[in-house]
Each structure stands twice: as C-alpha cells, then as structure tokens.
C-alpha positions in Angstrom: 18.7 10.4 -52.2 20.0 8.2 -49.1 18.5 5.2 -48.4 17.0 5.9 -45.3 15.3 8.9 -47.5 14.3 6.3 -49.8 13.1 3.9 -46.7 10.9 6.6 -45.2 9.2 7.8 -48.8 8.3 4.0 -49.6 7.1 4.1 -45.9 4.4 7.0 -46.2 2.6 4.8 -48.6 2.4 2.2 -46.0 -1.3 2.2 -43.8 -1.0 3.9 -40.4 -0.9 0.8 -38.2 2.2 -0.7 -40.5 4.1 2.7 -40.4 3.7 3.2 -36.4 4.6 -0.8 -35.9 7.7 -0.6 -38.3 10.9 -2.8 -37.5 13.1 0.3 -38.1 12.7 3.2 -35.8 13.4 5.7 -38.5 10.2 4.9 -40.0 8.5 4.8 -36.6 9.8 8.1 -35.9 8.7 9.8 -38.8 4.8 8.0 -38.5 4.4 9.5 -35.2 5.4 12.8 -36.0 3.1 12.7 -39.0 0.0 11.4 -37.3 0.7 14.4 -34.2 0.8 16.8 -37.8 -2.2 15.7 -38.9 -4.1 15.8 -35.5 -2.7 19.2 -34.7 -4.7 19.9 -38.2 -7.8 18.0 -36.8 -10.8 20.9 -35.9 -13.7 18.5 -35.4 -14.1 16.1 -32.3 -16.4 14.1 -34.3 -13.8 13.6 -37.1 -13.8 10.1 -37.9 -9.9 9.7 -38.2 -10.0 10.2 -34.5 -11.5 6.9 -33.9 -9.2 5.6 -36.4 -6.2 6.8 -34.4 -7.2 5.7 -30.8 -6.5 2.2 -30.7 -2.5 2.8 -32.2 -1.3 4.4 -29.0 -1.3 1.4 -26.5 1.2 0.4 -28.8 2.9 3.2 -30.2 3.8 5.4 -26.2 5.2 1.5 -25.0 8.1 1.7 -28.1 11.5 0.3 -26.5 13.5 3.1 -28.1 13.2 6.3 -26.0 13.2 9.3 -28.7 10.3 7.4 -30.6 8.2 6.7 -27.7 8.7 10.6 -26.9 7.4 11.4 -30.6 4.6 8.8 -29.8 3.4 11.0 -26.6 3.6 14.1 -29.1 1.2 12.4 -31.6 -1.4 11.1 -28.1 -0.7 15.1 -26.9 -2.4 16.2 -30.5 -5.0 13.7 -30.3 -6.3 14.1 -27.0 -6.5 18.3 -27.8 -8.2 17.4 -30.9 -10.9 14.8 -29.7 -13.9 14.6 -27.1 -15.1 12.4 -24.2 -15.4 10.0 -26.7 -11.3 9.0 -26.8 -12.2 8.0 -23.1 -12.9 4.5 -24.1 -9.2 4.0 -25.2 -8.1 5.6 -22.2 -7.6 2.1 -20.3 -5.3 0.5 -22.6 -3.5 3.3 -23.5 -3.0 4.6 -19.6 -1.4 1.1 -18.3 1.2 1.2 -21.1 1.9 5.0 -20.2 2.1 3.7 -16.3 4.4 0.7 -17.3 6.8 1.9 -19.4 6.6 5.5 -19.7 6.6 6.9 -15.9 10.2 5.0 -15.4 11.8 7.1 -18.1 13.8 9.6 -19.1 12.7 13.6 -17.6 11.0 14.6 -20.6 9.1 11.1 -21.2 7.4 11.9 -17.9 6.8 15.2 -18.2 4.9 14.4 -21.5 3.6 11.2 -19.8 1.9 13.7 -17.1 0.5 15.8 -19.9 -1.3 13.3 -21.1 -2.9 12.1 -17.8 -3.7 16.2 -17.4 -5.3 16.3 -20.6 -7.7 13.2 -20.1 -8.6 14.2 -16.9 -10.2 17.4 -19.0 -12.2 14.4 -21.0 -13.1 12.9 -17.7 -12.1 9.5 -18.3 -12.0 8.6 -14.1 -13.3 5.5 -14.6 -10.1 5.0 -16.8 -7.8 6.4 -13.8 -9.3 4.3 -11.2 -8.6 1.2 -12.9 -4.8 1.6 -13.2 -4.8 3.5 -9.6 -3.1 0.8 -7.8 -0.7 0.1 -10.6 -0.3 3.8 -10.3 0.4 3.8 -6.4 2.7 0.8 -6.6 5.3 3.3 -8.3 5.4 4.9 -4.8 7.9 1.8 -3.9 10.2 3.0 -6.7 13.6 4.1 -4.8 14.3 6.9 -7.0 12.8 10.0 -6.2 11.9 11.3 -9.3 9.7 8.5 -10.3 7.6 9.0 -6.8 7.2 12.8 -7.6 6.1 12.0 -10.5 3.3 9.4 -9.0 2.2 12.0 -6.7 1.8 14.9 -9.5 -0.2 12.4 -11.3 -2.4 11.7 -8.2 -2.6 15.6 -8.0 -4.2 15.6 -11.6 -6.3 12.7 -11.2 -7.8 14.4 -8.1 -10.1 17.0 -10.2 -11.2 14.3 -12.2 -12.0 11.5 -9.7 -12.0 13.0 -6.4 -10.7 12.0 -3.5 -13.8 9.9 -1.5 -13.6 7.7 -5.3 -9.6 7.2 -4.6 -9.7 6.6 -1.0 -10.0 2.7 -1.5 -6.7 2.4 -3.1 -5.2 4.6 -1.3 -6.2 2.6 1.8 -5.2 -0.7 0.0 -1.6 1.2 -1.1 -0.4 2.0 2.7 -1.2 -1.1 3.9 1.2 -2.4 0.9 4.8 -3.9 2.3 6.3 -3.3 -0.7 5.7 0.4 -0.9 8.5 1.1 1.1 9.1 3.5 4.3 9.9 6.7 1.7 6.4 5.6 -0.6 4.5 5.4 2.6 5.9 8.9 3.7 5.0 10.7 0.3 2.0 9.4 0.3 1.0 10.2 3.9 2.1 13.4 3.2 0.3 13.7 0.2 -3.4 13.2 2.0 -2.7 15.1 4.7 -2.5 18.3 2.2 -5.7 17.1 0.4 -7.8 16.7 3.5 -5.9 20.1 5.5 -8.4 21.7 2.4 -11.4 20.3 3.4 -13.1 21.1 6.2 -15.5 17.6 6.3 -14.8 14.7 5.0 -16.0 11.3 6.6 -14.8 9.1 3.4 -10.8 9.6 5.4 -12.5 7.2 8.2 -11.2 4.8 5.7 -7.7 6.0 6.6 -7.1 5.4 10.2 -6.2 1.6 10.8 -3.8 2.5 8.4 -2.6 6.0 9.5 -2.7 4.2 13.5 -0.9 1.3 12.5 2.3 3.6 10.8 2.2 5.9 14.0 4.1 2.3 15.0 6.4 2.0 12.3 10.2 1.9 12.9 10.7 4.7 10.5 10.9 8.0 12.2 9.4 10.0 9.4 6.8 7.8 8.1 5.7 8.1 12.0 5.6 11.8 11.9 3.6 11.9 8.5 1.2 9.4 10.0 0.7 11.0 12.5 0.1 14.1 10.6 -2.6 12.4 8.5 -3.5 10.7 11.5 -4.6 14.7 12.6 -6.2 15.7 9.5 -8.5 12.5 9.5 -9.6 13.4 13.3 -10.1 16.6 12.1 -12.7 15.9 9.3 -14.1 13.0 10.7 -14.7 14.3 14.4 -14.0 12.5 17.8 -17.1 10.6 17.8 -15.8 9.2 14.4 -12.8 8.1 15.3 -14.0 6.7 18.7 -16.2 4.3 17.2 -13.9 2.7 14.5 -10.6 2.1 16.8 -12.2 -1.9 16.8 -9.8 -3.3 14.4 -6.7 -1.4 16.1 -4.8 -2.8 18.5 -1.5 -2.6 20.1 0.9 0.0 20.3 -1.0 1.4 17.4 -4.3 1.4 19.7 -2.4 2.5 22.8 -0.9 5.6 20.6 -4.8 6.6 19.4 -5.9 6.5 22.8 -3.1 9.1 24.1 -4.6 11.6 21.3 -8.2 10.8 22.3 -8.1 11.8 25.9 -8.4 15.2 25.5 -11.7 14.3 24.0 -13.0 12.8 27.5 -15.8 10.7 26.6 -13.6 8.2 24.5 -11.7 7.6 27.7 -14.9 6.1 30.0 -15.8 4.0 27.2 -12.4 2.7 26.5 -12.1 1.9 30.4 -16.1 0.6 30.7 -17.3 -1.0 27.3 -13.8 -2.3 26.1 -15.9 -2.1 22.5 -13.5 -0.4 20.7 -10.5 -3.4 21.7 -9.7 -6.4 20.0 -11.4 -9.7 21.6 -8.2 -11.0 23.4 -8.0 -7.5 25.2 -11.6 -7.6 26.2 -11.4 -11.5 27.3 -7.9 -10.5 29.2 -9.5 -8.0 31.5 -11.6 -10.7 33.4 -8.7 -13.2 33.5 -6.4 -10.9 34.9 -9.4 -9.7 37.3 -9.8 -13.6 38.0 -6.0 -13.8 38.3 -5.7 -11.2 41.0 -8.0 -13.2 43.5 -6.5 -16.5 42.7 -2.5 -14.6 42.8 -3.2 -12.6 46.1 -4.0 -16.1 48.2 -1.4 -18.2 46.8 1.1 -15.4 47.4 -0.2 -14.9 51.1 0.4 -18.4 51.1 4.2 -18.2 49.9 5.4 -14.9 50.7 3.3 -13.9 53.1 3.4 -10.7 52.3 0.9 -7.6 50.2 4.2 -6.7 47.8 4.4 -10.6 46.7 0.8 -10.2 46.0 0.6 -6.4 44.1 3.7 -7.7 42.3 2.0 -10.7 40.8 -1.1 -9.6 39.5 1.6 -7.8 36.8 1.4 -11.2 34.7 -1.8 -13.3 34.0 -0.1 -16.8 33.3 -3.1 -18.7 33.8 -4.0 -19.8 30.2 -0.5 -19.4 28.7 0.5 -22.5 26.8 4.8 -21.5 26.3 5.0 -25.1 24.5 2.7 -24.0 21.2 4.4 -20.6 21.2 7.8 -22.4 21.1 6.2 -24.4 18.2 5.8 -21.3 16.1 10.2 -20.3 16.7 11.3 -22.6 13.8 14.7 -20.6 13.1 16.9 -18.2 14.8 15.7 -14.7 14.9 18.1 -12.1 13.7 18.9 -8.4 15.2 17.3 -7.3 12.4 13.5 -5.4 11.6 11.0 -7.8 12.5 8.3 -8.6 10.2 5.0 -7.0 10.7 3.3 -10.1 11.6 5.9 -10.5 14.0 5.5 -7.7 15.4 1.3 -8.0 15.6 2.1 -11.0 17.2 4.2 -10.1 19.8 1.4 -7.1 20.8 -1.0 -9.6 21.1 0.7 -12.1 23.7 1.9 -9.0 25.7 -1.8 -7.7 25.9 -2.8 -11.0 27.1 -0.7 -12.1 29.8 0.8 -8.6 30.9 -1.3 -6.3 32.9 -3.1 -3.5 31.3 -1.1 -0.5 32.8 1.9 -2.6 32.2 1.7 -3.8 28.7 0.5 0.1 27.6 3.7 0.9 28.6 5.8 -1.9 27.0 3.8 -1.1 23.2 3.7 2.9 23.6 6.3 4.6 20.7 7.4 7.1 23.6 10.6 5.7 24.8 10.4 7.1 28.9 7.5 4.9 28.6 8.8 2.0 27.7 11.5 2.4 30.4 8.7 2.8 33.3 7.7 -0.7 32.0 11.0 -2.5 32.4 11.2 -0.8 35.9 8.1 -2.1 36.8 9.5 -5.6 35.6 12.7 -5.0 37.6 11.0 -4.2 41.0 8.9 -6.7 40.8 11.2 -9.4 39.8 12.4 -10.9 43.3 8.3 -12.1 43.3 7.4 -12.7 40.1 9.9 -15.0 39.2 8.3 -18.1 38.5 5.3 -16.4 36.7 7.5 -14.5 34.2 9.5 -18.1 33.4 5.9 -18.5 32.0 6.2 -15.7 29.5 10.0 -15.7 29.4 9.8 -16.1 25.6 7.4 -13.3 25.3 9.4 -10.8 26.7 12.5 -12.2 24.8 10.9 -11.4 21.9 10.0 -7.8 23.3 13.9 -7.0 23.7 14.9 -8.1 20.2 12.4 -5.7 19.5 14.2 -3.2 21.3 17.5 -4.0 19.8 16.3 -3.6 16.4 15.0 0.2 17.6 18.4 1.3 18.9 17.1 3.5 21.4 20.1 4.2 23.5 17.3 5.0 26.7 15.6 2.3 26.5 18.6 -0.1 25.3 20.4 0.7 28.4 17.6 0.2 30.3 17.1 -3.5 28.9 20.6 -3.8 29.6 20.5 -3.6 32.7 17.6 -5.9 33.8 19.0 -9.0 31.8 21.5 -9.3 34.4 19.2 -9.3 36.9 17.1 -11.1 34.9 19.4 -13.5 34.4 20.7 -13.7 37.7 16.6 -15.0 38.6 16.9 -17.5 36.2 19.7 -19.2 37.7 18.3 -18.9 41.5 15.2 -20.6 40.3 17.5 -23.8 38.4 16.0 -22.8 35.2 17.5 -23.5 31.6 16.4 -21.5 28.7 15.3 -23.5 26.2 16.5 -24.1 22.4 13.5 -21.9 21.3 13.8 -19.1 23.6 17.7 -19.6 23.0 16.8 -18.8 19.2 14.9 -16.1 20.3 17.3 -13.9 22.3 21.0 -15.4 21.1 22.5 -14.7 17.6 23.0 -16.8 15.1 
C-alpha cells in the first residue's frame, strides 16, 4: 500500500469537518467525494445528516486548489437534490463564497457554480440571493467575457425565484456603479430590456430611468444604444404619463435626450415649456433670469450698438449672476484630452443651462452631433456682439470643447475648429488675456 493510500484510510476515520479541512488535498479530495456519495444515497429531506452537512460548504466550494473545490460543488450538487427549504438558511454563507471565489474560475467551476444557484432557486432561498445581489452585479465590471455571461445566466436563474420588481433596487444601484465598466453597463442594459420586452406592465422599471437617461449620454456608443433600448422598454411598461412625471431628477443632455422621445406624446411638451416641474431648480430659476436679462440686454445694446441684431444676439448668454472667479477656484490642475469624469461632466450641463439660453444650451448638451454644430453656429454668428458677454463664460465653453475633443466627432470637431480662430481673433480685439485657469482648461499639459 502507498502512502498516500495509507494517508487517505487513516483519514476516513477522521470526523467530517477534519477530513473536508485537511492540510493535504488528497485527503480533501477524497472527503468531498465521499460526503456527495453519501448524499446521492440520502432519500429523506428531513435526514438529520443534512443539517449536519450544511454548515461545511462555505468552507469546503472556497478551497484554493481548483480540482477539490470542483469535487466540493459535486458534494453541495448532492446535498441541495437531497434536502428541503430547510438548507435555505445556509444558503447566505455558502452563496458569497460561491460568488467570490468560484464564479472567477475555471469553465467547469462555473458551470457547477450556476448549478448550484439553479438548484436553490428550486428551494427558494431569494432572500439568500438578494443579499449577495450587488456582490453578484459587481462581477459585471469583470473584463473577461466569460465571467459576465456567467453573472447574467445567474441573474437569469435568480429571476424565477426573486423576481424582477424584488431585484430592481440593485440593479438600479449597479448602473449607476463607475466601476461596472462601459461593457457591464451594456450587458446589463441589455439584459433588462429582454426581461421587461416580456411583460406587458410593469411600473417597478420607473426605478430605471435616471439611470437608463443618464447612459443615453454616455461616451460609449453601445452602452448608448442599449440604454436607449431599455430606455424604450421602460416607456413602454410604465406609460407616458409615467415617465412624464419622474424626469425631476434628470437634467442635461440626458433630460434634453428624454424630451426628444416624449414629444410625440404631446402633453409632456406644454408642461415642459409651462410648469418647468419636471427640470432641475437651476433650469427653472434660469428661465426668469434670462427673461429678466433680455429687457435689461435689449436697452444696453440699443445703447451700444444701436442696433435689433446686437440685441437678439445678446439675450444668447445670461451673464448676470455668473461669478467666473469661484469657477476658476474649482480648476486646481490641468485638464487632460482625456474622458472627463462624470461629475465633470454634470457640472459642465449645469453652468451651460444657467447662463446659455434655453434653445441654445439644448443644442450644445443634445448626443446628435448636427445639433451640436447648429449651436456653435449660433455662437459664431453671434460673436461680433456678444463678445464681452461670452468673456464672462469663456471658461464654460472651454470646458464644453474639451468635451468635444474627447468625443472625436470629426463634424462637430471641425466645426469647433473653426470658431476658435474666430474666437480667438475676439479675444484679442477686445485686449483680453486668458487666464492661468482657463489656460489649464483648454491648453495641454
């Protein structure tokens, strides 16, 4: 007899717990493979080994060497046929070891791993599931393809056990996640909108759209295309009316983009344009400033100009309350021609709805690109009369062409390109010297 034949008879005597925990992974091996033999052999639910067995598993499926841990989700396979509802109380413990270090493994591993999920679903363990959800979501972020398919074919199981208005929260809480990643956020998008293309009501998804609006913005092309998608499937379940009277926390480009896919609806348009309910507080507030603006711009440009152009062109920019110096406060390093942060970028929306007319500041947040152009050409025929004004807010729209850059958009690049000349050109007629903050805006490090 060899001695590890020797090592694994003296090892049978051992108790379960001391077998399964073993410092060689011979003996762990054979333990596991054992205790899936005698659960196989297990006919009663209420068999009082079962409750004996359910707390080794949290351990025993986390094993650092990979052929044991396989045997390990054999033995939890045989259990979970064998037992009841009951072996839902372990199913906790035992899930977040499965989700940490089982899901990241080798084809096989997972495939078992899913198993498992599949068969406690049957013992209706949600509550179980929607405690590790998020941990469970996070492996969205995973680069590696494999692991995300998995994640999503474990949603898809977890769906007939906890269903989708119970899962909604975290899903919510998982697209709103930076670290998911543009790929996680595409799967995922993509994975609601083929659970709510099956349902044919569903108000729970109104839980969705800040979300599903606020990726119709992002700077990846497909994670726009499946929020959009979703973005379709929620107005669908949710109806017009819905949608219409939760747009309060949306604002922006993202806002600017729900509105283009309301107006066919009609009645979302007159409110939009009347009760301003569904905007954010500085849009609401900006409307009577620019309104106060106009009055106050027309006279002083009758006064300068002398002319209706000088005073059309001004009312573009509401400059009245703009403070440049604590903007400049907040530019403490050189921005890079690189993707901005989303802060950033919520920022940025925010000062151009403020001081840039409504028509005009739709058309510098839209995603469409000719749209964007019609707002620089705006800019650019207004320019000779606006000068001073747009000094005001030269850091704002600084910020609005790094933007740009970082898009690449060869229509609208060009289009940039050729205002900062003139641009440029203004600067210098009105004796005006960027400063070191708008300097770190615009120039490169």
């Amino acid at each position: 007899m060899s001695e590890d034949e020797k090592l694994l008879k003296e090892a049978k005597k051992l108790p379960w717990e001391d077998r399964l925990t073993h410092k060689n992974w011979k003996v762990r091996n054979d333990a596991n493979i054992d205790l899936a033999a005698v659960c196989d052999s297990i006919s009663d639910p209420k068999d009082p080994r079962l409750r004996e067995f359910g707390p080794f598993f949290r351990k025993t499926v986390a094993d650092s060497n990979a052929p044991v841990q396989e045997k390990a989700l054999d033995a939890l396979i045989a259990y979970l046929k064998a037992a009841d509802a009951d072996a839902g109380r372990y199913a906790k413990e035992v899930c977040d070891a499965i989700v940490a270090k089982c899901l990241t493994g080798r084809p096989k591993t997972v495939e078992k791993a899913q198993m498992v999920f599949m068969l406690w679903v049957e013992l209706e363990a949600v509550e179980a599931f929607l405690g590790i959800l998020s941990d469970v979501l996070k492996c969205l972020g995973d680069n590696k393809k494999q692991m995300r398919e998995c994640t999503l074919s474990t949603l898809d199981s977890w769906l007939a056990a906890a269903h989708l208005d119970k899962m909604v929260p975290y899903v919510t809480a998982a697209l709103t996640d930076t670290k998911l990643g543009a790929e996680g956020r595409k799967d995922l998008f993509d994975w609601l909108s083929k659970q709510l293309a099956g349902l044919s009501d569903f108000p729970d998804a109104i839980h969705l759209l800040k979300p599903s609006a606020s990726a119709m913005t992002d700077k990846s092309a497909d994670v726009r295309k499946a929020a959009e998608a979703c973005f379709n499937e929620i107005l669908r379940v949710c109806g017009h009316e819905m949608v219409t009277k939760n747009l309060k926390d949306i604002q922006g480009s993202a806002l600017a983009i729900v509105v283009e896919r309301l107006k066919p609806y009609g009645a979302f348009q007159e409110n939009f344009e009347t009760g301003r309910s569904i905007s954010s507080g500085i849009a609401s507030k900006t409307s009577s400033k620019v309104g106060k603006s106009n009055a106050y711009g027309d006279r002083a440009s009758s006064s300068r100009h002398g002319n209706r152009v000088a005073s059309s062109s001004h009312a573009l920019l509401n400059v009245k309350d703009s403070n440049k110096d604590d903007r400049e406060r907040m530019v403490v390093r050189r921005f890079k021609f690189e993707e901005l942060r989303l802060e950033q970028i919520q920022d940025l929306e925010n000062d151009i709805m403020k001081y840039f007319r409504e028509d005009l500041h739709r058309r510098l947040l839209s995603t469409d690109f000719k749209k964007q152009v019609d707002g620089i050409e705006m800019l650019q025929k207004a320019l000779p009369s606006i000068g001073r004004e747009l000094i005001e807010v030269l850091d704002i729209l600084l910020r609005w062409f790094v933007l740009r850059f970082c898009e690449s958009n060869t229509s609208c690049l060009l289009k940039v390109l050729e205002f900062l000349p003139e641009l440029l050109e203004m600067l210098r007629n009105e004796g005006y010297t960027m400063t070191e903050a708008e300097a770190a805006i615009f120039l490169l490090a």
